[in-house]
Every structure is written in structure tokens, then in C-alpha cells.
SEZA-53360 format. One record per atom (N, C-alpha, C): residue number from 0; residue in one letter; y, x, z. Coordinates in steps of 0.001 Angstrom, whole numbers, plus 524288, in hexadecimal, padded with zeros to 5 digits. Atoms other than C-alpha are relative to their C-alpha. Example, Ala and Ser with C-alpha at 12.3 -4.5 7.8 and 13.67 -1.06 7.14 Angstrom:
% residues 2
0,A,7FB5A,8037A,80000
0,A,7EE6C,8300C,81E78
0,A,804B0,80384,80000
1,S,7FB5A,7FCCC,7FFC4
1,S,7FBDC,83566,81BE4
1,S,80442,7FCFE,802DA
END
This chain:
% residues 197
0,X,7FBAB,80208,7FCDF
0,X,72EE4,EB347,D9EDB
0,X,804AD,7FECF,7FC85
1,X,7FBD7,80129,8044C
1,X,7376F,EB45B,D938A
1,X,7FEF6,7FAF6,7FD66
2,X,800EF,803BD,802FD
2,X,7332B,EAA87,D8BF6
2,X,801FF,7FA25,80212
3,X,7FFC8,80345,7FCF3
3,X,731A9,EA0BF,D96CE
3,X,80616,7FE22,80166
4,X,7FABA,80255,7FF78
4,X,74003,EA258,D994C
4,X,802FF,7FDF7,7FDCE
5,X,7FE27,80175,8058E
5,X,74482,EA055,D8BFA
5,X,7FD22,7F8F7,80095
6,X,8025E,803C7,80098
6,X,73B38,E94B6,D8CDA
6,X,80445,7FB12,8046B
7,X,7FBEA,802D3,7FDCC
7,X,74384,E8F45,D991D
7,X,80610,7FF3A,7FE2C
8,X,7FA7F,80190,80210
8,X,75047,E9006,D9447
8,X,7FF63,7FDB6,7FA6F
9,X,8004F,8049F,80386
9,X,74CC1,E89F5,D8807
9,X,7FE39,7F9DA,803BC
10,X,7FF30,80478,7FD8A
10,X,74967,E7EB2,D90C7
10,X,80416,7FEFD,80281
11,X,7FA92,801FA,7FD33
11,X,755B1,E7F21,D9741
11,X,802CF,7FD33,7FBF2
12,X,7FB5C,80043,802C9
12,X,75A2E,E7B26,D8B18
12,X,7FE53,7F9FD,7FE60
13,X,802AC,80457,80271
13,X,7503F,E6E32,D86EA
13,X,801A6,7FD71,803E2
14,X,7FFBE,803F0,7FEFE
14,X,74FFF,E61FD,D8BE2
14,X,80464,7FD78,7FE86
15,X,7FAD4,80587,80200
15,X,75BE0,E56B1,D8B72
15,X,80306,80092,8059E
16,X,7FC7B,80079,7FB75
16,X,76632,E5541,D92A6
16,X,7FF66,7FC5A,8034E
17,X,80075,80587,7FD23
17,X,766C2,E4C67,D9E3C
17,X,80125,7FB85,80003
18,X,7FFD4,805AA,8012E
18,X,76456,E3EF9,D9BD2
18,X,80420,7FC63,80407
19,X,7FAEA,802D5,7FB6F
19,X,77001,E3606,DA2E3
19,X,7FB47,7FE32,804B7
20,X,801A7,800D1,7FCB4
20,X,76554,E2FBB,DA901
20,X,7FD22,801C2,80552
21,X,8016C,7FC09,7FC48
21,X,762EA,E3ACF,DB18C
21,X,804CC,80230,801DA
22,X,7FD26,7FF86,7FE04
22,X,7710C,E3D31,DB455
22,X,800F0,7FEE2,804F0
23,X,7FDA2,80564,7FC50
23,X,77627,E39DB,DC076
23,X,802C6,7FD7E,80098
24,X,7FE60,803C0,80241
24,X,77A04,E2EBA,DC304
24,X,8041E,7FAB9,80008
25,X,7FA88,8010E,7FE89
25,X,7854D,E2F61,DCAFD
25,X,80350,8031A,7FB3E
26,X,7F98B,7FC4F,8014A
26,X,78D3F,E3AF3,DC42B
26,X,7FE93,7FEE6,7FA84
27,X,801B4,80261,8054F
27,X,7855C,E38DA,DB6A0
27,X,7FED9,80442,7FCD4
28,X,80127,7FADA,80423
28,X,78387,E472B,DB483
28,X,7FA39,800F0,802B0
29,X,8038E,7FC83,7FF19
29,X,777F9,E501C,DB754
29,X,7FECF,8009A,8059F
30,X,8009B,7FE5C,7FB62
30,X,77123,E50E5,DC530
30,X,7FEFC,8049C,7FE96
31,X,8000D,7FA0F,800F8
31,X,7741C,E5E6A,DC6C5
31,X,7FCD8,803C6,805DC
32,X,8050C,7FBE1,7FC2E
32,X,76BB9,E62B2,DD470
32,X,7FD04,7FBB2,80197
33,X,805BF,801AB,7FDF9
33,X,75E0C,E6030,DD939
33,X,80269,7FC04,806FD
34,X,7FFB8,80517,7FC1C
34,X,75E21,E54B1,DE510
34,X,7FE38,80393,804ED
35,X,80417,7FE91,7F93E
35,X,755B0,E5DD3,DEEF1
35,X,80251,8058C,800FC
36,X,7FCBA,7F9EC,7FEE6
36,X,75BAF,E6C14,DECB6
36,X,804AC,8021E,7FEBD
37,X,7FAB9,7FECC,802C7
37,X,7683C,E6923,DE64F
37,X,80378,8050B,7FB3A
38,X,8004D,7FD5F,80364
38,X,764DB,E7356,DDC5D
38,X,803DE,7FD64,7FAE0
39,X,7FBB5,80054,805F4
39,X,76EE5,E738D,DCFB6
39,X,7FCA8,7FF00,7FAD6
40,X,80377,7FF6C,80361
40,X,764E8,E6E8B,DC666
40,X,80394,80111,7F8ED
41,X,7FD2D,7FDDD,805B9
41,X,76F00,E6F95,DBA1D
41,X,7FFDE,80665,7FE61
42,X,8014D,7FA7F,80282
42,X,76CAC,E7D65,DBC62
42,X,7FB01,80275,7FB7E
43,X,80355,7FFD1,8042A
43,X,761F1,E7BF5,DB294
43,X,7FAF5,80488,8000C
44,X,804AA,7F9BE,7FF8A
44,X,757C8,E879E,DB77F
44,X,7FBC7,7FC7E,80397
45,X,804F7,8023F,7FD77
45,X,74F6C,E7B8A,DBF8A
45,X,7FF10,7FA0E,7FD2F
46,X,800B7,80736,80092
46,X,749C9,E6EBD,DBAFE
46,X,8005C,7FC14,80325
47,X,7FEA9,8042A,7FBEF
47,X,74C63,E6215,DC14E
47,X,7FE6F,7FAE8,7FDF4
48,X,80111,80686,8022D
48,X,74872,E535A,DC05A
48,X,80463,7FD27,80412
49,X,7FD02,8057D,7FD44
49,X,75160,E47D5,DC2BB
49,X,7FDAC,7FB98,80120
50,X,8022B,80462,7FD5E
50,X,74B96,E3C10,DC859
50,X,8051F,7FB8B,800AB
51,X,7FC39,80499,7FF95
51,X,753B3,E2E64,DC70E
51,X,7FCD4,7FC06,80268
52,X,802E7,80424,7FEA0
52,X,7502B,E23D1,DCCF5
52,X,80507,7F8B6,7FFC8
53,X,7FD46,8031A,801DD
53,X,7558C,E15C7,DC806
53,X,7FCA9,7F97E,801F7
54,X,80215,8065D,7FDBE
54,X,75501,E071A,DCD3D
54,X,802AC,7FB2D,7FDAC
55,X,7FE8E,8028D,803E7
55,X,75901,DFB1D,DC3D5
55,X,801B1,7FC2D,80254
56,X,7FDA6,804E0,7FE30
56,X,7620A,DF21B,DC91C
56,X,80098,7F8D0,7FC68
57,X,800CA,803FA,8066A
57,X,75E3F,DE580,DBE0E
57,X,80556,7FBC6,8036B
58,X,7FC5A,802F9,7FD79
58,X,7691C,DDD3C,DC88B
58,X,805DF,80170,7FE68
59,X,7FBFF,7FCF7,800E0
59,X,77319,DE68C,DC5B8
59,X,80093,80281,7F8AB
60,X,8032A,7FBBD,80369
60,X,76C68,DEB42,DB870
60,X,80297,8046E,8006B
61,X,7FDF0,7F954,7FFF7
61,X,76F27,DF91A,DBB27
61,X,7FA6E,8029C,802E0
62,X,804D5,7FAF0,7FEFF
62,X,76525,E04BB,DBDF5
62,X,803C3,80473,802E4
63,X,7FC7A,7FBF7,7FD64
63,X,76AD6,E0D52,DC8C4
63,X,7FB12,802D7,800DA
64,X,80343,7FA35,7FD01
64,X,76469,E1AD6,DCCE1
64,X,8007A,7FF50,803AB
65,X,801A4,80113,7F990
65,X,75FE9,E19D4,DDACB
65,X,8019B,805E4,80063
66,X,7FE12,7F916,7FE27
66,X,75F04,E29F6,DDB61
66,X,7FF00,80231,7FA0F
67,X,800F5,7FD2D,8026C
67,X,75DD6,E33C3,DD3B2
67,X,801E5,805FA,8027B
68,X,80031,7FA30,7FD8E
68,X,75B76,E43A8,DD597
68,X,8004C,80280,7FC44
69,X,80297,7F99B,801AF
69,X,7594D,E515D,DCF3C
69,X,7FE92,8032E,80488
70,X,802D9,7FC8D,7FB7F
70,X,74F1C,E5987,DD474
70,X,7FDF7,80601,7FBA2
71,X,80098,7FCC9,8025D
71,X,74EF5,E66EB,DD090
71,X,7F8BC,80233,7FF17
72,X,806EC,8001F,7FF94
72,X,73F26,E6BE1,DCE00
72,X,7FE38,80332,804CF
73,X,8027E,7FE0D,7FAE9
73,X,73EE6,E73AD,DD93D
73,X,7FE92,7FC22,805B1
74,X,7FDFA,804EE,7FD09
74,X,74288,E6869,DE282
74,X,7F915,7FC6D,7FF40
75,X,803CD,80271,802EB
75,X,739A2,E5FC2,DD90D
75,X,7FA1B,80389,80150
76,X,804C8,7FD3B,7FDB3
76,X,72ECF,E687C,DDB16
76,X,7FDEE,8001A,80594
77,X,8017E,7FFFF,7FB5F
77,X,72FBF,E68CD,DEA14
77,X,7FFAA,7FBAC,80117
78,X,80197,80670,7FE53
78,X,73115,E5A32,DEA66
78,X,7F9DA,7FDD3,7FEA2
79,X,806B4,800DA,80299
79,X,72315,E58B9,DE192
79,X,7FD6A,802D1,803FD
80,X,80278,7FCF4,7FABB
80,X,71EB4,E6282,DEC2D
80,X,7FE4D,7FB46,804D7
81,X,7FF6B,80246,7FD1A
81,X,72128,E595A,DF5E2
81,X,7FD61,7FA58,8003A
82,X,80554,804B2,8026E
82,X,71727,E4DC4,DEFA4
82,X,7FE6A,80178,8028E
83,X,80650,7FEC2,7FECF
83,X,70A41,E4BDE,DF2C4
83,X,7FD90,7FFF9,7FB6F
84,X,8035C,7FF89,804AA
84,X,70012,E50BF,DE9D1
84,X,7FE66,7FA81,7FEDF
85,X,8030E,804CA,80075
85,X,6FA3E,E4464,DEA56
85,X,80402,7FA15,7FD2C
86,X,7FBB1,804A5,80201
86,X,70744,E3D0D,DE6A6
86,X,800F9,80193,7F9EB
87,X,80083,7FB2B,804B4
87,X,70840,E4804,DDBD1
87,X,7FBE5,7FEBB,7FBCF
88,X,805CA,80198,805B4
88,X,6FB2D,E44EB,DD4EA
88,X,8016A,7F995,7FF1A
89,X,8019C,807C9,801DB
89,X,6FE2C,E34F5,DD66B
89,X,8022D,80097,7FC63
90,X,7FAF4,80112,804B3
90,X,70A70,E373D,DCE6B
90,X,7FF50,80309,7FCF8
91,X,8022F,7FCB9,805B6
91,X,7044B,E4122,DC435
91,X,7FD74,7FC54,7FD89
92,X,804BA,803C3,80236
92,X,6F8BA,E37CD,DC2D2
92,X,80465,7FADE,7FDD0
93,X,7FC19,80533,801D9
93,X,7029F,E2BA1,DC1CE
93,X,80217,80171,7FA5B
94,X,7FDC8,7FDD5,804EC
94,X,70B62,E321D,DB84A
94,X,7FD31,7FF19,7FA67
95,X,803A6,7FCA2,8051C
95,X,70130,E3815,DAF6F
95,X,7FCD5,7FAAF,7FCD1
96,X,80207,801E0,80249
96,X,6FACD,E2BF1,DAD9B
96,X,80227,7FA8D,7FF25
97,X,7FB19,80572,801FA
97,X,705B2,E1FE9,DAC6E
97,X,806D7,802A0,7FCD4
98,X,7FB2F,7FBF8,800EF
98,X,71026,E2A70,DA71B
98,X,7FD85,7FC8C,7FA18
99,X,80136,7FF27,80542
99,X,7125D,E23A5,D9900
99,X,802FF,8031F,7FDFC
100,X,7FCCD,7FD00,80406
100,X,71614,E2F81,D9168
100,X,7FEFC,80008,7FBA2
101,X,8008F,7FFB9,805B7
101,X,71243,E2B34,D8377
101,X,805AD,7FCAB,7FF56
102,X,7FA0E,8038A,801B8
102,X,71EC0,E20F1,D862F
102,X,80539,8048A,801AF
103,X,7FBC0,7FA1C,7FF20
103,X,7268E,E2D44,D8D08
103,X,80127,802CD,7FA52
104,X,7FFFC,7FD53,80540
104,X,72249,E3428,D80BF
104,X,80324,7FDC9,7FB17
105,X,7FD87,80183,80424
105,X,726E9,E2B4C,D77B9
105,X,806D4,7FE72,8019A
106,X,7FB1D,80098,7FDE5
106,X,73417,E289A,D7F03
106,X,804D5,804D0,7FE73
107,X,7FE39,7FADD,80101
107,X,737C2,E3775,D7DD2
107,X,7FF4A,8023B,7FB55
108,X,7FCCE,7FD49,807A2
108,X,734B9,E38C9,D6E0E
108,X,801CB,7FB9C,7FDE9
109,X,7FC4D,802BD,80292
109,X,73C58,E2C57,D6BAE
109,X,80539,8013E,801AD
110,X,7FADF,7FD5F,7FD83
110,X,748BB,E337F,D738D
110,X,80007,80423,8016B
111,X,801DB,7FBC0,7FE5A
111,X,7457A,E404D,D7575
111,X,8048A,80252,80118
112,X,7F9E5,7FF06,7FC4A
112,X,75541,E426E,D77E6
112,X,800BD,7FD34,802D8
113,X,7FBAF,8034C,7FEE8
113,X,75759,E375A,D7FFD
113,X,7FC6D,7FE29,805FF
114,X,80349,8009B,7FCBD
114,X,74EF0,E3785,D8CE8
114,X,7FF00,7FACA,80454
115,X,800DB,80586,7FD09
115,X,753AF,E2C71,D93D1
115,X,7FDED,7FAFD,7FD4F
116,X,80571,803FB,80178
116,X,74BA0,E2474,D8A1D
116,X,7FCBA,7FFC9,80076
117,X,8064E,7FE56,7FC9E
117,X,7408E,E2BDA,D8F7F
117,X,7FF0C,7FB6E,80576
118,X,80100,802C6,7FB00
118,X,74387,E23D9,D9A72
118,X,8004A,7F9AF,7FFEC
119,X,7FE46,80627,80134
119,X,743D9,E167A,D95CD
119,X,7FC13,7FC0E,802D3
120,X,8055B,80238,7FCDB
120,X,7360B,E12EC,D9BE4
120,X,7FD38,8038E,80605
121,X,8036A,7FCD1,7FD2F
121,X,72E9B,E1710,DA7CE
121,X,7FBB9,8023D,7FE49
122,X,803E4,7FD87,802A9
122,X,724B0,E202D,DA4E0
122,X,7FB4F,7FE9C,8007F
123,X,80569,80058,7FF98
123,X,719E9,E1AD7,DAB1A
123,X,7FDC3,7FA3F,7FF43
124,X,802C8,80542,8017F
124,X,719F4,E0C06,DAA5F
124,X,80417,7FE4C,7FB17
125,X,7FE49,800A3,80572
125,X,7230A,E0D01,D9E0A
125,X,8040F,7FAF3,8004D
126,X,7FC9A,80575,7FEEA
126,X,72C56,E014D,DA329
126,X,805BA,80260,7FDEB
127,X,7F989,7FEA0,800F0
127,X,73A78,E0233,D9DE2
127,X,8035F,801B4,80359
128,X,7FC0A,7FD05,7F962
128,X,74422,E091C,DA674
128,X,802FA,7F95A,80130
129,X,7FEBE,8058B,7FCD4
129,X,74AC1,DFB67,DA545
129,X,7FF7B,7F917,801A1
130,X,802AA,8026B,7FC60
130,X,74154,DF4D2,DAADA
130,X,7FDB6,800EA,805BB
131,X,801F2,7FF3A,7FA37
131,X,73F75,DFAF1,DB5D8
131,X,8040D,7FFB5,8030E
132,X,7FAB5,8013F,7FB62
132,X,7471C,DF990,DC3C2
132,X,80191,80456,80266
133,X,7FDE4,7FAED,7FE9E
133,X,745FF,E06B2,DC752
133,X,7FC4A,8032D,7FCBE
134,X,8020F,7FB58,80070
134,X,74185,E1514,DC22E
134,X,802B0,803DF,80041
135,X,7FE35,7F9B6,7FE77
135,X,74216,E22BF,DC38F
135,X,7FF2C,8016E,7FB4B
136,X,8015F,7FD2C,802D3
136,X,7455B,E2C9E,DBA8E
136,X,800B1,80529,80168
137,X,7FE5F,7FB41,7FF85
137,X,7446A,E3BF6,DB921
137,X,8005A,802D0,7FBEC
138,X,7FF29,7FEC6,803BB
138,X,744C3,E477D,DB05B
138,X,801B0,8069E,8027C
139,X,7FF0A,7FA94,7FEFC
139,X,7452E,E55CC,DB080
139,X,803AD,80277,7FBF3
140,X,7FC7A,7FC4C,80389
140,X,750C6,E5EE4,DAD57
140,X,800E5,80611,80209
141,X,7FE46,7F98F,7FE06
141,X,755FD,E6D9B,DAD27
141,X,80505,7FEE1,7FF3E
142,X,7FACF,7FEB1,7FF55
142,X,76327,E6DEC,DAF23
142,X,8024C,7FB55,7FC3E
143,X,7FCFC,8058B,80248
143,X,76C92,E6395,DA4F2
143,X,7F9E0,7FE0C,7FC11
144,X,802B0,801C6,80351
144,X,75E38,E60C6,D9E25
144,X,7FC20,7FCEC,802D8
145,X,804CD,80334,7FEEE
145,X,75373,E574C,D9E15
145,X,7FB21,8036F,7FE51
146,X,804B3,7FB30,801D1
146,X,7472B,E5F73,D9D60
146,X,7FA6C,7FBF9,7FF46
147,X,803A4,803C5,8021F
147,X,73BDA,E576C,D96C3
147,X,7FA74,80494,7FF8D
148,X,80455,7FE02,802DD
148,X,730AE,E6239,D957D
148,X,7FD63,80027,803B8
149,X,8022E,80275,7FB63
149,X,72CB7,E5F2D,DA3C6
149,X,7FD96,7FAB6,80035
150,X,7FFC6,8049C,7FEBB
150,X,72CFA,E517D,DA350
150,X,8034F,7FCA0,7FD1C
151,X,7FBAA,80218,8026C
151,X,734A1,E468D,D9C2E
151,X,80252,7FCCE,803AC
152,X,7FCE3,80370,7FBC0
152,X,73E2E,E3E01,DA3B6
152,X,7FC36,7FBB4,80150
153,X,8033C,8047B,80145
153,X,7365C,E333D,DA91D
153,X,80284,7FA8C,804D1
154,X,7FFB4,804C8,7FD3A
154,X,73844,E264F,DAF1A
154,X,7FB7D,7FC5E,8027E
155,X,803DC,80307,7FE57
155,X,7317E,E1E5A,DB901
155,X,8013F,7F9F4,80155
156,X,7FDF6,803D4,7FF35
156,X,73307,E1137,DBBA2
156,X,7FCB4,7FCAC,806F7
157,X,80103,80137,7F874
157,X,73182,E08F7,DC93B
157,X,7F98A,7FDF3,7FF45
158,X,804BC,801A2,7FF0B
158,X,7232B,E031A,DC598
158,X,7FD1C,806E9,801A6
159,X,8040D,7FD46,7FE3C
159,X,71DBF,E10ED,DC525
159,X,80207,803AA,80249
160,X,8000E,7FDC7,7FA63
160,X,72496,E173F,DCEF5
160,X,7FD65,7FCB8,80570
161,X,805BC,8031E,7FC03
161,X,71CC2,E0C3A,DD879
161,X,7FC83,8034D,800F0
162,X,806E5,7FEFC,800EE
162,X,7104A,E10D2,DD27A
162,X,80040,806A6,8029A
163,X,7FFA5,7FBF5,7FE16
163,X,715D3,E1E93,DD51A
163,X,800A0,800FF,80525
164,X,7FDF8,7FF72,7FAF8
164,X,71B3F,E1E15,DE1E1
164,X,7FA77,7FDD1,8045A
165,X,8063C,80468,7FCE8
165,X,70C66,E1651,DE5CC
165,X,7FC5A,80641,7FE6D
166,X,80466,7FBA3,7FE64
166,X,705B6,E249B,DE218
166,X,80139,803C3,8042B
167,X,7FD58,7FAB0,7FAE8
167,X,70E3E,E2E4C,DED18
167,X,7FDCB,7FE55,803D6
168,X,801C3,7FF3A,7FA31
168,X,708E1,E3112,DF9D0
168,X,80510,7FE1A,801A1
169,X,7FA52,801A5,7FB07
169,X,71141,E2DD8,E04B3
169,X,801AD,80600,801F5
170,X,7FC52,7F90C,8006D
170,X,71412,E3DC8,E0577
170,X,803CA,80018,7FCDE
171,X,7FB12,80037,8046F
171,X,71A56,E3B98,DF88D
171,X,8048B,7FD0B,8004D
172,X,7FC87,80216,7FFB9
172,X,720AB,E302A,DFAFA
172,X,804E9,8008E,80469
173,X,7FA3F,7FE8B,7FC88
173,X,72866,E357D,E0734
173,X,8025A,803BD,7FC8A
174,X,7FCBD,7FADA,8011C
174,X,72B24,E41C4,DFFD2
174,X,804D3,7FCFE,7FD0D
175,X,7FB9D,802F1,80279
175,X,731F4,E39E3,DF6D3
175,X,804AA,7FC6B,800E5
176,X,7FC92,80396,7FD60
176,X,73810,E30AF,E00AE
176,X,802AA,80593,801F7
177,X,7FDFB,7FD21,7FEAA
177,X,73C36,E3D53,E06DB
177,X,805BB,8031F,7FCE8
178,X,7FE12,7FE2C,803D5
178,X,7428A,E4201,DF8BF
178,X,803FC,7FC4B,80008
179,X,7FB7A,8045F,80003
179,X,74AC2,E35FD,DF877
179,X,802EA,7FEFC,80419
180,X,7FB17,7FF08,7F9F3
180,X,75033,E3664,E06A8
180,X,803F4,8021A,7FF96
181,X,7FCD6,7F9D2,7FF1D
181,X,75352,E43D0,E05B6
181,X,805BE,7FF02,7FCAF
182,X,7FC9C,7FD86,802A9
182,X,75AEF,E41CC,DF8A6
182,X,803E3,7FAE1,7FD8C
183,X,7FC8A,805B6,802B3
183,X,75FB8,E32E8,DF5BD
183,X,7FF70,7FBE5,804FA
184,X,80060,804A8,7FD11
184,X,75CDA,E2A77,E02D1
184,X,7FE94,7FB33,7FD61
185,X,80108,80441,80090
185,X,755B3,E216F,DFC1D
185,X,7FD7A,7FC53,80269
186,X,802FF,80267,7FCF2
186,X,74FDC,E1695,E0231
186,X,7FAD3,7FEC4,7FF48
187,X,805C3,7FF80,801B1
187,X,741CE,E14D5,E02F0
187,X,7FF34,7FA17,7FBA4
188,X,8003F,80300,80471
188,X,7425A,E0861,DFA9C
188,X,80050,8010A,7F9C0
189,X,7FDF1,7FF42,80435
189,X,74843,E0E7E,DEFA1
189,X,7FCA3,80370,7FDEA
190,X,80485,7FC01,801E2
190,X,73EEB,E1A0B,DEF1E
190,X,7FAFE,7FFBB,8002F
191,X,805AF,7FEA8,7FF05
191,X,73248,E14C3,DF0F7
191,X,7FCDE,80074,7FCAA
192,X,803E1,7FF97,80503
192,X,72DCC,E1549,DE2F1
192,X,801E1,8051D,7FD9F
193,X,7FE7C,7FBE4,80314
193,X,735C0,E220A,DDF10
193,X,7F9E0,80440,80171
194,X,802BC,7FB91,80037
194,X,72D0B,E2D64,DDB8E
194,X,802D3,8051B,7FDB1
195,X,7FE08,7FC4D,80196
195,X,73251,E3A37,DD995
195,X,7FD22,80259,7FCBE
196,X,804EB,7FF36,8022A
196,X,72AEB,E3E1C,DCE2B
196,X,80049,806F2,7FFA9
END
């Protein structure tokens, strides 16, 4: 038990600080509580992922954020609860086998300080962030850090959220319409390709 603890608080201490592009993006600092339990995630004793979601105005050229959240892992956990197995395996299977992480890989040891270059492409059909019209991004942190030994920040872009949003049951897809009611009133137009990953 000793060890283990020593082992956590040395992780309290790794990762990078939070990338702007995970700020928010009204005030420009740190979302500081979870969206569903209003938990204090800066308190740094739970993990959390942020989720952005971005739509490319080329009329305007500007890229505004539609929403964006923090969801603490407990939250996050009861929301994955709330899938269907069956939506669960599409998007493992999807992932696992259009996920390019030899270009992830190489993204993160040509900047290995600088993460939002991690994000320069979608991960799965590898398109330029600016080329696309919309994507989502996320990213797991503990308290003021980016925590990378979970997961690296990743980006999706609007072709393969389609392909994604075409494997969920229709269980999943209310849950998720349900998730967005509850917490941004979005309209069903806007959300019909988001996936909460």
C-alpha cells in the first residue's frame, strides 16, 4: 500500500500543463468542475476528461466551439454505464482498427512538450484539423495537468464521427441525446454526429 501511494503522488506530479486548447473558452482559464456532479475537479484526487467540440465557419473563417465540458471519472464512468454493450464493442472494434497511431506516435516524439500538435490531424482518417468543418476533441487530466499515461489527447474529425455515430444503437444514441439536453440544449441537428467517446 505504501509503495502504491508513493507511486500516486509521483503522478500527481507528471504530465503537462493544460494545453490553451482545452481552456475554456469563455473565461480562458481552467474548467474547474465536472458538467453532471459539479465536483471541484482542480482538487486533483479524481481524473477527468474534457471533451470540445468545434465547427469551422470558412464564410466567416473562424472556428467557434459549439460546447464544450469536464467530466469528472466518476460521472464518466456512469455515463459509459449507460451505453449499450453492443454500441461499446462497435466503437472498440472501430477504434482499434482505423485508430492511426504510428502517425499519433510520431506526432508526440516530434513535440513531446507541445500537445496541441498532437492534434493537428484526426486520428482516424488523418485529414488536417484545417480541413475539416467540424471535430471533436478530448483529453484526460488530474487536477492543473494533462495526464497522457491513459490515453493521448486525440482528435476526431466530422468524416469519422458519421462512420461513428452509424455504429450506436438507438439506446445509445438517446442516451447521448439525453446528455446534451440535460447539459447544453443542443439541437438535434447539431448533435447528430457527436459521440461521446
Amino acid at each position: 500500500m505504501e509503495e502504491r501511494q508513493e507511486g500516486e503522488e509521483r503522478d500527481e506530479q507528471e504530465g503537462l500543463p493544460i494545453p490553451l486548447v482545452f481552456m475554456n473558452s469563455d473565461t480562458k482559464g481552467p474548467m474547474t468542475h465536472c458538467i453532471q456532479c459539479d465536483y471541484d475537479v482542480m482538487r486533483s484526487d479524481r481524473f477527468y476528461m474534457i471533451e470540445k467540440v468545434f465547427k469551422r465557419y470558412p464564410a466567416m473563417d473562424r472556428v467557434e466551439v459549439l460546447f464544450e465540458y469536464a467530466i469528472c471519472s466518476h460521472c464518466y464512468e456512469k455515463m459509459k454505464d449507460g451505453l449499450s454493450a453492443e454500441s461499446m464493442t462497435n466503437l472498440s472494434k472501430y477504434m482499434f482498427e482505423n485508430t492511426d497511431f504510428q502517425a499519433m506516435s510520431t506526432r508526440i516524439e516530434e513535440h513531446p512538450d507541445d500537445p496541441e500538435k498532437w492534434l493537428s490531424h484526426c486520428m482516424i482518417k488523418g485529414t488536417p484539423k484545417e480541413e475539416m468543418s467540424e471535430f471533436q476533441m478530448g483529453a484526460c487530466f488530474k487536477g492543473d495537468r494533462l495526464v497522457t499515461n491513459f490515453m493521448p489527447p486525440f482528435m476526431i474529425g466530422n468524416l469519422a464521427m458519421e462512420e461513428m455515430n452509424g455504429l450506436l444503437s438507438k439506446e445509445t444514441k438517446d442516451e447521448m441525446d439525453g446528455f446534451m439536453d440535460d447539459n447544453f440544449g443542443v439541437p438535434p441537428e447539431l448533435r447528430k454526429d457527436l459521440v461521446l467517446i
